[in-house]
N, C-alpha and C positions, 0 to 999 in steps of 0.2 A: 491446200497450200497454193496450189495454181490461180486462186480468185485474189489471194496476196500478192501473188507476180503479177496479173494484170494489174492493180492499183499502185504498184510499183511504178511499174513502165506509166503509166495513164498519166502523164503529170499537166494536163490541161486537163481532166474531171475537174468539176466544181468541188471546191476544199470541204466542203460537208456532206457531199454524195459518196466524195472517195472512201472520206473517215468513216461513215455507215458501211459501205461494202466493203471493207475493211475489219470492223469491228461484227459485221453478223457471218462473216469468215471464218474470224478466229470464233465465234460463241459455238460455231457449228464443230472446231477442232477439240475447245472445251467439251462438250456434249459427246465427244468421241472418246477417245484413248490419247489425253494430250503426253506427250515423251519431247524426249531433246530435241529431236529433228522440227516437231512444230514448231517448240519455244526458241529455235534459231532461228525459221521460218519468222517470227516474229519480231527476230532480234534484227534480220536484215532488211525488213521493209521498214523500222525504226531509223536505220541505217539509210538506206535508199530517200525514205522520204520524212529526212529532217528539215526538209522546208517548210512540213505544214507541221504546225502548232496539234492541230486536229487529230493525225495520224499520231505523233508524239501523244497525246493524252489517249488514244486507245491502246496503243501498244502499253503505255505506261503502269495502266491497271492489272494489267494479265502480268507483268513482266517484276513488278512488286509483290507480288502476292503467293499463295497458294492457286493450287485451280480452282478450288469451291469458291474461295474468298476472292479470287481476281474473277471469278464471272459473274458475282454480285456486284465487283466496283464497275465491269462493264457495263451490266444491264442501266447501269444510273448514267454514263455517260452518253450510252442510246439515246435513253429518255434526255438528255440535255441535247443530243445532236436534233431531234426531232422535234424541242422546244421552242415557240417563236414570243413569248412572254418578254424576252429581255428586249425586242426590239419593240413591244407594244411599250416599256419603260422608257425606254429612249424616247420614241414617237409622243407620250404625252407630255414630256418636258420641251418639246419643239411646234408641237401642236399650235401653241397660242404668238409664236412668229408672224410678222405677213411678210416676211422675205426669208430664204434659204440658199444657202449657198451649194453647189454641188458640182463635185468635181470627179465623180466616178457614175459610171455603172453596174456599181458588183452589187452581188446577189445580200449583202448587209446594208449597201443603203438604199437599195430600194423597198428591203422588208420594212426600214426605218421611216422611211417616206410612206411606203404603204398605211403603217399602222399611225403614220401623225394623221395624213387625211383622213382614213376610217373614224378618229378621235377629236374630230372636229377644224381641221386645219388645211382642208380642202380648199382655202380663199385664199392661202401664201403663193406668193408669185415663187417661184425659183428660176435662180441667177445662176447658167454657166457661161461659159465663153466660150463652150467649144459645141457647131452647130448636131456634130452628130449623137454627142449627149443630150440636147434639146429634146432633139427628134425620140431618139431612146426613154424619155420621159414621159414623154404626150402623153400615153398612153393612161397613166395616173388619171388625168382630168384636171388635173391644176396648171394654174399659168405659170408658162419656161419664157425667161427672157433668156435673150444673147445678151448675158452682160458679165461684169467679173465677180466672180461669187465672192471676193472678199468685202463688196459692198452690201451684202445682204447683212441682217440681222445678225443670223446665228449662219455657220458653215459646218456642215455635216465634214468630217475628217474620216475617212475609211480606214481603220489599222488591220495589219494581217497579223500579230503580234504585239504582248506587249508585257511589262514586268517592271510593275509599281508606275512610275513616272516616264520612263522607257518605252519606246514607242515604234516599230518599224512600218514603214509607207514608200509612198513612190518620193519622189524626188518633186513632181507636182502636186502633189498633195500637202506635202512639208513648206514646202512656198509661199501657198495660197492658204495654210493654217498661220503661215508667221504674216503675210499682211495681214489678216484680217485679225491677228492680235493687235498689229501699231495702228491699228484704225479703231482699234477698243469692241472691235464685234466680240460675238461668243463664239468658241469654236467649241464644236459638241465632236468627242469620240465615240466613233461606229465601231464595235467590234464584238463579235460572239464570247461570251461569257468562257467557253474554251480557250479561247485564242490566248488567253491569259496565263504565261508559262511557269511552271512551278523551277523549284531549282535545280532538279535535276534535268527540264526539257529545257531550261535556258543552257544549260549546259553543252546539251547536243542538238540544240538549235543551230539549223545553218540557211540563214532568209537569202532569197533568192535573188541574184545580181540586182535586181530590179527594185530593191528594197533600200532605205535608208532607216538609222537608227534616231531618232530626236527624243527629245523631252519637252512634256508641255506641261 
């Protein structure tokens, strides 16, 4: 229960590292003598961290179920947190761009970006406007202009959340998704296959100041 208070408190871990040491926490309390004190243990890091979509769908499984049957629904959410196929999907519907817009750093568009160039798309220029994401790019091997990603092609959009049509993002991201709508670009949604909230984690979903809700 102690490895669920540190991911509690941690709330700058990467939202897919937290959820894993999270989730191989509880599999290890499963594997014990799980009783009330875990399963509240469980109930207050759901509590504590409703900001992440991620932690919401671990907790979810144990907190539904039996313990035989919720440590089977976990093992499958492991294996979806350690999956990177959903970004290799994204990456090949963006693949064949020669302009990209991009307006983050986080660890889903660059998996997204990763796996367009591995797929053939290593010749798209990408367009941000702000130099210290430039820089934070290079590294790829494809061309970064300084320029406004709403002019590129397609605009990668980062959501930390989302439910049907329903959308949560920064407040610059939502901007630079609606010009590059009135300019007729594509805007492609980046988001982990978790992030995707069922009804009950919309429910106790609470997105973090920094967050705004849209629909696209």
């Amino acid at each position: 229960m102690d490895r669920l208070q540190d991911v509690a408190r941690d709330v700058w871990a990467d939202p897919i590292v937290a959820a894993s040491a999270a989730a191989q926490a509880i599999l290890r309390m499963l594997d014990g003598h799980w009783n009330s004190p875990q399963a509240e243990a469980v109930r207050e890091l759901r509590r504590r961290r409703a900001d992440s979509p991620f932690i919401l769908a671990v907790t979810k499984t144990v907190l539904d179920s039996e313990p035989n049957a919720g440590r089977a629904a976990l093992l499958v959410v492991m294996e979806q947190l350690d999956d990177r196929t959903w970004a290799d999907e994204i990456g090949s519907r963006i693949a064949h761009h020669g302009t990209l817009g991009v307006v983050s750093l986080g660890e889903t568009t660059l998996a997204v970006l990763e796996a367009a160039r591995d797929l053939g798309g290593a010749s798209a220029a990408l367009f941000t406007d702000q130099r210290a994401i430039a820089r934070g790019l290079t590294y790829l091997g494809m061309m970064v202009e300084v320029a406004p990603p709403e002019e590129a092609e397609a605009v990668l959009l980062p959501v930390a959340a989302l439910m049907g049509s329903r959308m949560w993002t920064t407040v610059r991201a939502a901007d630079v998704a609606l010009r590059t709508s009135l300019l007729e670009g594509e805007v492609v949604v980046v988001s982990h296959p978790l992030a995707s909230l069922s009804a009950r984690n919309r429910a106790d979903f609470r997105p973090a100041p920094t967050l705004i809700d849209v629909k696209i």
